[in-house]
C-alpha positions as CSV (number, residue, x, y, z in Angstrom):
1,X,0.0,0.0,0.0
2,X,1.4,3.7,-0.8
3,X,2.7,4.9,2.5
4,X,1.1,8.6,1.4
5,X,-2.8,8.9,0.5
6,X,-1.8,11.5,-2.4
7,X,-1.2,11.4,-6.3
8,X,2.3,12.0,-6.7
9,X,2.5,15.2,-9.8
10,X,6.1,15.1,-11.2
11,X,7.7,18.6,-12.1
12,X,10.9,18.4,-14.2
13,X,13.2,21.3,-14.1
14,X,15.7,20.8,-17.0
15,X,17.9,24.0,-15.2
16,X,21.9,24.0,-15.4
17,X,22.3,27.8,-15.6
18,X,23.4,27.3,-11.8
19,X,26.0,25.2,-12.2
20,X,29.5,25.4,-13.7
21,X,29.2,22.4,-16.0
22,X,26.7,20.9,-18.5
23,X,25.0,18.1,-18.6
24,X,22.3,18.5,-15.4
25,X,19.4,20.2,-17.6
26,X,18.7,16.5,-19.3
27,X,18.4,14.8,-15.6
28,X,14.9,14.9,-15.5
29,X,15.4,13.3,-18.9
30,X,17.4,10.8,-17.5
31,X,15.1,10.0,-14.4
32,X,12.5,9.6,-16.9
33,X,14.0,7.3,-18.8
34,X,14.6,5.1,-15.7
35,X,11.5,4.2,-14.9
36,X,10.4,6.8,-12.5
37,X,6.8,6.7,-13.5
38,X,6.6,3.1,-13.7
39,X,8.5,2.6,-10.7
40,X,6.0,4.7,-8.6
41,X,3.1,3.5,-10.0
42,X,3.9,-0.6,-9.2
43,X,3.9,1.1,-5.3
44,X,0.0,1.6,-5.7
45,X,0.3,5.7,-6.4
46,X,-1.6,7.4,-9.0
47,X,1.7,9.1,-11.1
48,X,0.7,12.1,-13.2
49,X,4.2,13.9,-15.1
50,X,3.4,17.3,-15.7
51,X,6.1,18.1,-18.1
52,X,9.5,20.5,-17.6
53,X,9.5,24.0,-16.8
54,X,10.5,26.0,-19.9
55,X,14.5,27.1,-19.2
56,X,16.2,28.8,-21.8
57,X,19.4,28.1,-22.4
58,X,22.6,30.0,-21.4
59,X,23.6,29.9,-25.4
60,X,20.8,33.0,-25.4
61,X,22.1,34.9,-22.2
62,X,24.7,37.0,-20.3
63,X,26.2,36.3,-17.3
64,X,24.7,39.2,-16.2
65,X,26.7,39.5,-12.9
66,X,29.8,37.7,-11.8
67,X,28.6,36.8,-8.7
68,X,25.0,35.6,-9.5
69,X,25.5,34.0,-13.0
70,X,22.2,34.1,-15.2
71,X,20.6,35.7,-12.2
72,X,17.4,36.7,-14.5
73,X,16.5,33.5,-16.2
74,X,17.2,31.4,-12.4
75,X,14.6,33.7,-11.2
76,X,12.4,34.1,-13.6
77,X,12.5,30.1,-13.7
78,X,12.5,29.6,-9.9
79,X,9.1,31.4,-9.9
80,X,7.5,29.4,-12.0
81,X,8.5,26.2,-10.3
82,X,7.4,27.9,-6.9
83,X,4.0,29.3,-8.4
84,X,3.6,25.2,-10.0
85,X,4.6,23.5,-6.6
86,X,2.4,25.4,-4.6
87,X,-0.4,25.0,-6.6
88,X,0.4,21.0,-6.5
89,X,0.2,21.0,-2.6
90,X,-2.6,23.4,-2.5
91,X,-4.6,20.5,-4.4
92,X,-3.7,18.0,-2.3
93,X,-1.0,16.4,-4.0
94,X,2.7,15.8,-3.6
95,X,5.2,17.5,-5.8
96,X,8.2,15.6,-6.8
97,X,10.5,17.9,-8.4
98,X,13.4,16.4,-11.0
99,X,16.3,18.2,-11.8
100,X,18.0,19.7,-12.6
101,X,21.1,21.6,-10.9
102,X,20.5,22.2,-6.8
103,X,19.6,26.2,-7.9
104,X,16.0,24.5,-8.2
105,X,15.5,24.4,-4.8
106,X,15.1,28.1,-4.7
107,X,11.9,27.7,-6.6
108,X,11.1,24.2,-5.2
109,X,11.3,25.9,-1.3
110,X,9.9,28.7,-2.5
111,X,6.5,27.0,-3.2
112,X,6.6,24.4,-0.3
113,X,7.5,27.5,2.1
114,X,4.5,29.4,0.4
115,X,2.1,26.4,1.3
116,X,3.4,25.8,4.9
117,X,2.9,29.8,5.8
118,X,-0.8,29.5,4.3
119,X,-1.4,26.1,5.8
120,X,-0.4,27.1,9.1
121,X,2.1,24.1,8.6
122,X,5.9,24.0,10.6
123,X,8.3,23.3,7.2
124,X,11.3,20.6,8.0
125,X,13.8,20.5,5.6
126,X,16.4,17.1,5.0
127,X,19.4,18.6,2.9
128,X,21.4,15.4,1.8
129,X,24.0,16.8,0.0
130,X,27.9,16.8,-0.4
131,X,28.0,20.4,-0.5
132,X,26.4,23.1,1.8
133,X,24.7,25.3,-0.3
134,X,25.2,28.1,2.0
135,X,27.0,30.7,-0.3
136,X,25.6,34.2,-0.4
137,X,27.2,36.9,-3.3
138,X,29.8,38.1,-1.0
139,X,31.5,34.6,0.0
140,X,30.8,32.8,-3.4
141,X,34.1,31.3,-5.0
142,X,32.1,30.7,-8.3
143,X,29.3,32.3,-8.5
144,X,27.5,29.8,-9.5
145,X,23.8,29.9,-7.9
146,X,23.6,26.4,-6.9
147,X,25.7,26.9,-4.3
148,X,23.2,29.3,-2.6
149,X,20.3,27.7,-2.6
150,X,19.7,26.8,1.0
151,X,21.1,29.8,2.8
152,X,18.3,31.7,0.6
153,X,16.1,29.2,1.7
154,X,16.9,30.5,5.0
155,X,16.7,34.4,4.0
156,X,20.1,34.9,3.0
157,X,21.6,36.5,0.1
158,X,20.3,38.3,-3.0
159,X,16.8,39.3,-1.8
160,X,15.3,38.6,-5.4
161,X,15.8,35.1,-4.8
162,X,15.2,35.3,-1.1
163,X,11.1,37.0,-2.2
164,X,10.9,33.9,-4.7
165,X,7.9,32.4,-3.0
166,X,7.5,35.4,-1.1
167,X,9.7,38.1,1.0
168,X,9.8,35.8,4.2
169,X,12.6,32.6,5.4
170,X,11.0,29.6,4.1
171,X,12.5,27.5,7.3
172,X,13.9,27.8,10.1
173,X,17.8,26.9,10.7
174,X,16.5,24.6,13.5
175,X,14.3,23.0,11.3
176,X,16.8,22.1,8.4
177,X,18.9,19.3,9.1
178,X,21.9,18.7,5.9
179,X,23.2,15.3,5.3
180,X,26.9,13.5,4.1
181,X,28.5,17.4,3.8
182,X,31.9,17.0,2.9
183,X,33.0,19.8,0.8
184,X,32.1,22.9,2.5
185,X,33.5,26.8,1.3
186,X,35.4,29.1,4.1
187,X,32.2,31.4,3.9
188,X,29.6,28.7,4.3
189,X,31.3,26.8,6.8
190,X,31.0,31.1,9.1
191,X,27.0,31.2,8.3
192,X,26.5,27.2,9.3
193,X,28.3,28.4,12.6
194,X,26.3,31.9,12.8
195,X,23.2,30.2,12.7
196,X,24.0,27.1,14.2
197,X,22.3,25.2,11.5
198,X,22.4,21.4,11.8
199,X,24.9,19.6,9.9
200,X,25.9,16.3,10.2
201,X,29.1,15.8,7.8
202,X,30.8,12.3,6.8
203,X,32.7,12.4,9.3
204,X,29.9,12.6,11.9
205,X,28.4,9.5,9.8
206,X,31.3,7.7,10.0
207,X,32.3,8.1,13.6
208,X,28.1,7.2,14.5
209,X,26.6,5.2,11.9
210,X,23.8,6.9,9.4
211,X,21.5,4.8,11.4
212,X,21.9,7.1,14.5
213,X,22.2,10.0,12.6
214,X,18.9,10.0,11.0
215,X,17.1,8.9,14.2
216,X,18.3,11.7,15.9
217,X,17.3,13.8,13.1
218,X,13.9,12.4,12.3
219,X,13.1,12.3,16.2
220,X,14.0,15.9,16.0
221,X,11.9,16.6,12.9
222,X,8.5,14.7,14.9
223,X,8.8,17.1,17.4
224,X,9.3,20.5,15.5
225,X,7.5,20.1,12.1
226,X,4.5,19.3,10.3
227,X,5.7,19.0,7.0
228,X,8.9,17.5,5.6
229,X,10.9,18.5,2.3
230,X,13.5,16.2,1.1
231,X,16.1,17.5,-1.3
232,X,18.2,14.7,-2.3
233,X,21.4,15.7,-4.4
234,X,22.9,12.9,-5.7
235,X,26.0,13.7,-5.2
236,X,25.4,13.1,-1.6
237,X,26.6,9.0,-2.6
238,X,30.0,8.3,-3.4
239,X,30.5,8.5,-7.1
240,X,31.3,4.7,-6.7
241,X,27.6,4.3,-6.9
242,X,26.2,7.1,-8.7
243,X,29.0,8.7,-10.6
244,X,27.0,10.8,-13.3
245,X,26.1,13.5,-10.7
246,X,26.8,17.9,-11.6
247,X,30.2,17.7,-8.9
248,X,31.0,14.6,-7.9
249,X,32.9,14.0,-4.4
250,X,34.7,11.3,-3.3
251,X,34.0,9.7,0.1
252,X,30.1,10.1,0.0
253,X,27.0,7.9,1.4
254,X,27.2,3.9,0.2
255,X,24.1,2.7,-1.4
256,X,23.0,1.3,1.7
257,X,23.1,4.3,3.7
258,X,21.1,6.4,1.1
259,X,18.4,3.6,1.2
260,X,18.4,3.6,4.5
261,X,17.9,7.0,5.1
262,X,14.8,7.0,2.4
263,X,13.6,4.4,4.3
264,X,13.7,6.2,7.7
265,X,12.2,9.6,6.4
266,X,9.3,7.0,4.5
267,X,8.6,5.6,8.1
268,X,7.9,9.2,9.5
269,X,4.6,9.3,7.2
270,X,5.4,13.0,7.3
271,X,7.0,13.3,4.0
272,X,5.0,16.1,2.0
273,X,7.5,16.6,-0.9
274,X,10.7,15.7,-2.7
275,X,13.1,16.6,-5.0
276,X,16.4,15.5,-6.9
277,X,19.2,17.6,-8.2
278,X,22.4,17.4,-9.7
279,X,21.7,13.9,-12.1
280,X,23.9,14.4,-15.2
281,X,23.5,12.0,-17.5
282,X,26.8,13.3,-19.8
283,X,29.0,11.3,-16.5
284,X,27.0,8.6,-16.4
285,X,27.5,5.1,-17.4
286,X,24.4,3.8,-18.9
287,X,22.1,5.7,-16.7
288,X,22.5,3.8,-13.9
289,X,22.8,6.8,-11.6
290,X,19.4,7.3,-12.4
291,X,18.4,4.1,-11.9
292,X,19.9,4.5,-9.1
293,X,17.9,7.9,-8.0
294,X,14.9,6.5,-9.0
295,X,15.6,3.5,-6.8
296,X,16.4,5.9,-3.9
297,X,12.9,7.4,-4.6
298,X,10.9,4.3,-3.9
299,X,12.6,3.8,-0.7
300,X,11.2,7.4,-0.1
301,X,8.1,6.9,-1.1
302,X,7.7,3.7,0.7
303,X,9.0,0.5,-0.8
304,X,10.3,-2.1,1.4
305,X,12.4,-5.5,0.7
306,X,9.2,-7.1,3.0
């Protein structure tokens, strides 16, 4: 039986104008081709794919600034996805978003943090992700967006992207808990500390097990939210598993350990929307990272070996 009484409405956002290298924009492409709908659907859900978000591509733009590369299309992009995933929720349905580089999450949180503020719902947010995503313009090494995406989530950096959604935090640092971090900027690394934001790196998950890990932060989550967000980048796993991923970084999660935290946050029954970034297909080796995503998914969603 489906482990959520929903229709699950996928969103693909074909987006790489936040990252430094091509490839991510045919993820939800690649997801696709896996299976995903299929996949879903032999768990008992009612699937409906909604199509990609139109993204131009960044052939027919300018940087525009240095520090916030293809700033205008991002936003004007990230709105759309917002303005699409809160309409999904505000129906009753759960928005699985594919990707897509991690910028999406900007438009993703943007909607789910709209819904939560109208709902009167307390918004948890899993981050499982190698990298932070806690660069602002000032401490950026790139300027490449998806690196920003979760300290806008949390009302820092540009304010255009911060009012994508509307001009309020979409969560609250206590109420975000990131996942397998292991490449984290000088700059991100003084706002993690500023606002003591939960982070539980690979070395944390080494020394404890990801079994204790998530418990403590899903016991955390059952106390302080109503709703959780899950924004799996893929390049959370080692790219001994899933290789084809935007910025791949040795020494991630195994396969086990990603199922097993899918499988934990499924458990919760508190899961009220998901999201995948950073496949790229271009890396890959016969798709199998996104066999692999899509696998990851399930777990999510509430498939079990019994």
């Amino acid at each position: 039986m489906p482990q959520i009484d929903k229709s699950i409405r996928l969103i693909g956002f074909p987006m790489d104008l936040g990252a430094g290298r091509r490839g991510v924009d045919m993820g939800p492409s690649a997801l696709r081709i896996a299976g995903m709908v299929h996949r879903i659907q032999a768990l008992g859900y009612e699937v409906v794919d909604e199509g990609d978000i139109q993204v131009q591509t960044r052939e027919l733009q300018d940087f525009a600034d240095e520090r916030l590369r293809y700033l205008p299309e991002i936003s004007r992009a990230s709105q759309q996805l917002a303005d699409r995933t809160l309409e999904v929720l505000e129906t009753g349905d759960f928005p699985l978003i594919l990707g897509g580089d991690h910028s999406m999450s900007i438009g993703t949180l943007g909607g789910v943090g709209a819904y939560c503020r109208k709902a009167g719902k307390r918004l948890g947010v899993i981050w499982i992700d190698a990298h932070a995503d806690m660069n602002v313009p000032a401490t950026t090494p790139s300027g490449n967006i998806h690196g920003m995406p979760l300290a806008v989530s949390l009302g820092h950096g540009d304010e255009g992207l911060c009012s994508i959604g509307g001009a309020f935090p979409k969560v609250k640092p206590e109420n975000v808990a990131v996942i397998a971090a292991r490449s984290v900027d000088p700059g991100e690394r003084e706002l993690i500390k500023k606002l003591a934001l939960p982070t539980y790196t690979m070395f944390e998950i080494d020394r404890d097990g990801i079994y204790k890990i998530i418990t403590l932060v899903l016991d955390r989550m059952r106390s302080q939210v109503d709703h959780i967000h899950v924004s799996f980048d893929l390049d959370s796993v080692d790219p001994s598993v899933a290789k084809g991923v935007g910025t791949p970084v040795s020494g991630g999660l195994t396969f086990r350990e990603t199922h097993l935290i899918m499988e934990a946050i499924a458990e919760t029954g508190m899961l009220g929307s998901l999201e995948i970034a950073e496949v790229n297909p271009i890396l890959d080796d016969m798709n199998n990272s996104a066999q692999f995503a899509v696998g990851c998914v399930t777990s999510c969603l509430g498939k079990r070996i019994i």
